[in-house]
Structure formats: structure tokens, C-alpha cells
C-alpha positions as CSV (number, residue, x, y, z in Angstrom):
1,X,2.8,21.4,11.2
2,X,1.9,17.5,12.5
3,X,-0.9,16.1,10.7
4,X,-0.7,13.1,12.2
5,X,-0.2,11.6,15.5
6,X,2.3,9.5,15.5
7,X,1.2,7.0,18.3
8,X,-2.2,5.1,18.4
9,X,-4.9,7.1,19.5
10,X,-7.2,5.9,22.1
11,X,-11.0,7.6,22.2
12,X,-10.9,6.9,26.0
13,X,-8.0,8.9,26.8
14,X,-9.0,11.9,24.3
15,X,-11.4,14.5,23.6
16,X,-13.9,12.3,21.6
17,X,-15.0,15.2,19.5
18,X,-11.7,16.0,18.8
19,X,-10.9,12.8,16.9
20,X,-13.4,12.2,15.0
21,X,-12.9,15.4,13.3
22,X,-8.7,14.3,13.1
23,X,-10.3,11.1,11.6
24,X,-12.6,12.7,9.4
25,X,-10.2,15.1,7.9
26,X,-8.0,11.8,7.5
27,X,-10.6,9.9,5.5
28,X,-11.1,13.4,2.9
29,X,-7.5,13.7,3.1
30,X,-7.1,9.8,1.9
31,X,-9.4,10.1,-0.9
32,X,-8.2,13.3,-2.7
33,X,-4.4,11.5,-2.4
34,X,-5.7,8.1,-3.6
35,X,-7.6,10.2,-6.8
36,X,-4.3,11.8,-7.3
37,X,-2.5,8.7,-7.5
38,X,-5.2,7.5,-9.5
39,X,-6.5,4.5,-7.6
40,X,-10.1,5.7,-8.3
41,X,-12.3,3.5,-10.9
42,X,-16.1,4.5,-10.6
43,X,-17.9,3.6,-7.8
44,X,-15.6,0.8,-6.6
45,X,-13.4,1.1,-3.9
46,X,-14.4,1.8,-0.5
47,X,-12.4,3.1,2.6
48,X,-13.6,3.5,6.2
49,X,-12.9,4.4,9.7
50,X,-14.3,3.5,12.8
51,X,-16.1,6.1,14.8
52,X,-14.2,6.9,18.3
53,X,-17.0,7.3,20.5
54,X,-16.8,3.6,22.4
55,X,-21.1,3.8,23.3
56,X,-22.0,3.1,19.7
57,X,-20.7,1.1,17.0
58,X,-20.4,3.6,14.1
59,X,-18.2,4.2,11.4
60,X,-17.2,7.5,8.5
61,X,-17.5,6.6,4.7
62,X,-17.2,8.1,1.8
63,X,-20.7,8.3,-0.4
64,X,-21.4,7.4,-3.8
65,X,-21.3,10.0,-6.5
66,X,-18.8,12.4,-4.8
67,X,-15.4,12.4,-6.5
68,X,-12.8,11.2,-4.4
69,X,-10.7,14.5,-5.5
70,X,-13.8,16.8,-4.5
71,X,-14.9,14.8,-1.2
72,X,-15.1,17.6,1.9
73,X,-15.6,16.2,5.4
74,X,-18.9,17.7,4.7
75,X,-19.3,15.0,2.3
76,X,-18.9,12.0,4.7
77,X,-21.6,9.8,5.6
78,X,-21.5,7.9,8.8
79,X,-22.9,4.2,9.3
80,X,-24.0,1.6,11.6
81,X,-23.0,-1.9,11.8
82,X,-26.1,-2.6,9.4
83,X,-25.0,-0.4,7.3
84,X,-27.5,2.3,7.4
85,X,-26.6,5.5,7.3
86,X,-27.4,7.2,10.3
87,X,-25.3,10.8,9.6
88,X,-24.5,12.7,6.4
89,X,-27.5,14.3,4.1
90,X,-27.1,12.2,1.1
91,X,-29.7,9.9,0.3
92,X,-26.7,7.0,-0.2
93,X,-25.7,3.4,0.4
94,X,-21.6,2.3,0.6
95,X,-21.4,-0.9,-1.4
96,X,-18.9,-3.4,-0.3
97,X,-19.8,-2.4,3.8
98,X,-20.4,-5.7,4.6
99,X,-16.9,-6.5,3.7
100,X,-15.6,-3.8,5.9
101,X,-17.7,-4.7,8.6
102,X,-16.0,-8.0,8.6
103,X,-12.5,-6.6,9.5
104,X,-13.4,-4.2,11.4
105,X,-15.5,-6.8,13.7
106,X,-12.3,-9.9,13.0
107,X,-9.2,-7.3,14.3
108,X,-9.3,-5.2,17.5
109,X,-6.6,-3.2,15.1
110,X,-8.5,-2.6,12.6
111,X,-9.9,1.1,12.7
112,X,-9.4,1.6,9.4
113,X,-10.1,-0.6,6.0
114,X,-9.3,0.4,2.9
115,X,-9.5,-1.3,-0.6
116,X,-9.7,0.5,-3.8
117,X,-9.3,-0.6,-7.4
118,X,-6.0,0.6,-8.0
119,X,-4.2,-0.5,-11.8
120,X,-1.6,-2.4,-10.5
121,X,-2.1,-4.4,-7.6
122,X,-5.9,-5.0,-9.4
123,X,-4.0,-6.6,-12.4
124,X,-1.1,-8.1,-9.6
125,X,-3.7,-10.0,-7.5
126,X,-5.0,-11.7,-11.2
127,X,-2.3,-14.3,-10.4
128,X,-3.0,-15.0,-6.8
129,X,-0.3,-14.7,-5.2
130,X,1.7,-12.8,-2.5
131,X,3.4,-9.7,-2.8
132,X,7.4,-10.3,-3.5
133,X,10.1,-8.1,-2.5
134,X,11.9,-7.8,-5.4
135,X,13.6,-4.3,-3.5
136,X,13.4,-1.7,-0.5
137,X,10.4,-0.4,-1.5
138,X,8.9,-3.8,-1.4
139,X,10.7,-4.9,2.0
140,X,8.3,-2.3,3.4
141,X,5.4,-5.0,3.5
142,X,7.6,-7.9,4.5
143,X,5.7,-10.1,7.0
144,X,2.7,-7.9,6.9
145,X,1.0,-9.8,3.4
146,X,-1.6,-12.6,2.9
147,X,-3.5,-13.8,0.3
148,X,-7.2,-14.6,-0.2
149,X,-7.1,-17.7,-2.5
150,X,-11.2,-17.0,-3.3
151,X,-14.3,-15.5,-2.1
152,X,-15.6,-18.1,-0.9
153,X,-13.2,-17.9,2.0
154,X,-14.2,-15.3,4.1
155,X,-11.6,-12.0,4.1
156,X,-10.9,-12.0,7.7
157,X,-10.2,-15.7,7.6
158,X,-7.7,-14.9,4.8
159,X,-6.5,-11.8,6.5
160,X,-5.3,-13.9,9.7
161,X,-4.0,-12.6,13.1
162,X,-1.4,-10.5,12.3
163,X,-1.3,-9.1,8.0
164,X,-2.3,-5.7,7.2
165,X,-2.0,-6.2,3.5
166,X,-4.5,-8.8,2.0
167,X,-4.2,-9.7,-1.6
168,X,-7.5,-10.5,-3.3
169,X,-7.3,-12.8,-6.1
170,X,-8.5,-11.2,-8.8
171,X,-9.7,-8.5,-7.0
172,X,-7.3,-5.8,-5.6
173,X,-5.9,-5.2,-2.5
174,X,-7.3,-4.4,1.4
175,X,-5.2,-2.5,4.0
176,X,-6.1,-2.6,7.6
177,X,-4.7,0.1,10.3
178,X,-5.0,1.1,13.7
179,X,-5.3,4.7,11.8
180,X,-6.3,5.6,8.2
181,X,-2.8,6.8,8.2
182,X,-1.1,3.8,8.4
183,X,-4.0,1.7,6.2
184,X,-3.3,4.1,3.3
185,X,0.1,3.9,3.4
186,X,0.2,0.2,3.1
187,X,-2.0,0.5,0.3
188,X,0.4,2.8,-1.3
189,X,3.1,0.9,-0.9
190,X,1.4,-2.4,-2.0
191,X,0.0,-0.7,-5.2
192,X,4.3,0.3,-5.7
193,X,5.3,-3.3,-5.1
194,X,2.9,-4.8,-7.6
195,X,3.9,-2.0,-10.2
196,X,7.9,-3.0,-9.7
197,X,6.7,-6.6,-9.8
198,X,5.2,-6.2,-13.5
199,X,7.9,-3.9,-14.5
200,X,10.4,-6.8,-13.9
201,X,8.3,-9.7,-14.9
202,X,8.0,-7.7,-18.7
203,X,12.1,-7.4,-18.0
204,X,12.3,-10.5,-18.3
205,X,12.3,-11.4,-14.0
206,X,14.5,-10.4,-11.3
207,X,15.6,-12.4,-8.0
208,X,13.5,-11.8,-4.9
209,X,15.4,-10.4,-1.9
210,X,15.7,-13.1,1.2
211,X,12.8,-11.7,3.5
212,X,14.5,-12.4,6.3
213,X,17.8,-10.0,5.3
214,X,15.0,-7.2,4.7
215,X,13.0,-7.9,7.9
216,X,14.4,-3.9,9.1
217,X,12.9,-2.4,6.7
218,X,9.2,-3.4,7.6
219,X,6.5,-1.2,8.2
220,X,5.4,-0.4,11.9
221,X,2.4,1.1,12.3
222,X,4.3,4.6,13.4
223,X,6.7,4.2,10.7
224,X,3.3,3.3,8.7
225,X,2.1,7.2,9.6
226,X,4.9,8.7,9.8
227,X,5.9,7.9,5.8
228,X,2.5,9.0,5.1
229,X,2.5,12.7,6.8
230,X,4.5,14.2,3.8
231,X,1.2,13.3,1.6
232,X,-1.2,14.7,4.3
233,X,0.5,17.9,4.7
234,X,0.7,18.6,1.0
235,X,-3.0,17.7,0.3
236,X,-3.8,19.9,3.0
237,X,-2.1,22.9,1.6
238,X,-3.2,22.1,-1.6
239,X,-6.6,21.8,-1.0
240,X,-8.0,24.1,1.9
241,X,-11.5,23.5,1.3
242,X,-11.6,19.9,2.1
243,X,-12.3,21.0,5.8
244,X,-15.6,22.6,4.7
């Protein structure tokens, strides 16, 4: 069973209908994985998709006060560029929108933003600085990182032309995507390459691999989704009432 698509999906050339349920389910399925892994902290964190229908600018949240391990697609909320929420029954706002808004507006690519307060990328970007490939797992991300020195420089600014990762100082990570897919994903393996980075820095430091020797091993946006079907389909079986 495909979960996923496996190239980048283009409303105009599909059923419209039919993906925004695919990106629906994707956004439920992304939340229950994420409270799984444990990147869930309260209300923070906040992960959205655009909308595919091209005649309005609209995009699927996830509300406040719905566990992340218990969010349905009946749950999610869908907004307008001002953030208002113009579909989904709960009386809600989605704190940290504007933010989203900004990347979604700065990169064509970005269909979906995520950022959630994961434990160690959220103690990792305390020092400010890039991701480092200490080893495969870390080669995933290599070219595909940038760092946002403060918030007084604006996240898209930071986030440049071509990263998908950003590194917040002092406040976490954001993943872009042409597909919630391939945004989580990143996340998942940015949140693994801060972990190995503490582990080692405890150890006492390790050498960083030369980026360019590792350059294969970066994520593509395909490879991106295509890591990250083995989560979906699990989830799905797990959880069969996350498509009510």
C-alpha cells in the first residue's frame, strides 16, 4: 500500500478534492508520529499545509487543545492568509501562523511548514549554529541547513533560496516541503542530528565528516517521502480512526 506519492503533486493536474483529503490525512498522520516521537510540548509547535485549490489562498492546521496523538482529520481547522479560521468547528486560533504565513508566501516550495518544540534540536539551536554532520544520518541534511542568527531577522530572510531546514537560535527547528512528507522528514532527521551532536559533544567531540565527501547522501525531496512512507503506513495501521 503507497501512502505517499512519490513525485510533487500539482492541484492543477489532479482531482482537487482528492488532495486535499491525501493532505489532510498527511497533516493527522504527521502529528500522531511527531507525539510518538515525542516532539510535542503544550501548545507550541505548529505544522501546516497549503490548501490545493489554486482560487483561494487557504491552508489545514492543527487546533489548540487537541492532542497531537488523538488529532482526526475531523479535527483540522483550515485558515486564511489572515489567519482566520474559515473551516473546522472549533472556536480556535493557531499561534505562531504569522510565521508560517511567512514561508509559505517567501518559497513557491513551500506547501508545507513545520516547527515543533522537539528536546534536542530545541536545546541544539541554544548555541546558534548549523547542523554538523558528524555521520550518515547527518549527511542526510547536507546543503539543505541555515541558521537564523535572531528574531529580529525575519525567518524567510534566514531561510534563503534554497534550505529546507532552518535552525532557530534558541528556538527549535522549521522544515519546509513541497509535501508534508518530505517537511516531516527533515524535521526528523534534524531532531536525530542534533541528538548525535550532543551525544558526542558529552563524549568528549568527534570530527565532522567533509560535506562535500557526503554530498550523495543528501535528501531530495522524493528521497525526502519516500524515507518517510514506512512511518505513514505504520500510523495508519495503527491508528484507523484518524480518517474519522
Amino acid at each position: 500500500m503507497s501512502i505517499t506519492t512519490l513525485h510533487p503533486i500539482d492541484a492543477h493536474h489532479s482531482d482537487i478534492a482528492t488532495e486535499r483529503a491525501r493532505r489532510k490525512r498527511g497533516l493527522a498522520v504527521v502529528l500522531r508520529l511527531f507525539a510518538e516521537y515525542g516532539y510535542e510540548f503544550g501548545f507550541n509547535g505548529h505544522v501546516t499545509v497549503r490548501d490545493p485549490d489554486p482560487s483561494r489562498e487557504t491552508f489545514w492546521a492543527n487546533p489548540l487543545a487537541v492532542p497531537w496523538a488523538q488529532t482526526r482529520v475531523s479535527d483540522l481547522v483550515r485558515l486564511d492568509a489572515d489567519g482566520e479560521v474559515v473551516e473546522g468547528f472549533r472556536d480556535t486560533s493557531i499561534p505562531g501562523f504569522r510565521s508560517q504565513f511567512a514561508l509559505h508566501s517567501a518559497r513557491p516550495d513551500a506547501v508545507a511548514v513545520v516547527h515543533a518544540h522537539s528536546p534536542h534540536a530545541f536545546a541544539w539551536s541554544a548555541l546558534g549554529r548549523t547542523l554538523p554532520i558528524h555521520n550518515h544520518d547527518g549527511a542526510l541534511l547536507t546543503g539543505l541547513v541555515a541558521v537564523r542568527e535572531s528574531f529580529d531577522q525575519p525567518a524567510a530572510e534566514a531561510l534563503g533560496a534554497d534550505a529546507r531546514v532552518l535552525v532557530q537560535r534558541a528556538h527549535g527547528l522549521v522544515t519546509i516541503g513541497q509535501s508534508l512528507e518530505e517537511a516531516a522528514f527533515y524535521f526528523i532527521a534534524g531532531e536525530r542530528a542534533a541528538h548525535a551532536a550532543l551525544l558526542l559533544a558529552a563524549a568528549g567531540g568527534a570530527p565532522e565528516l567533509d560535506p562535500q565527501s557526503v554530498a550523495g547522501w543528501a535528501l531530495t525531496p522524493a528521497k525526502a517521502r519516500a524515507q518517510f512512507e514506512n512511518d505513514a503506513i505504520r500510523v495508519l495501521a495503527a491508528d484507523p480512526d484518524i480518517e474519522l
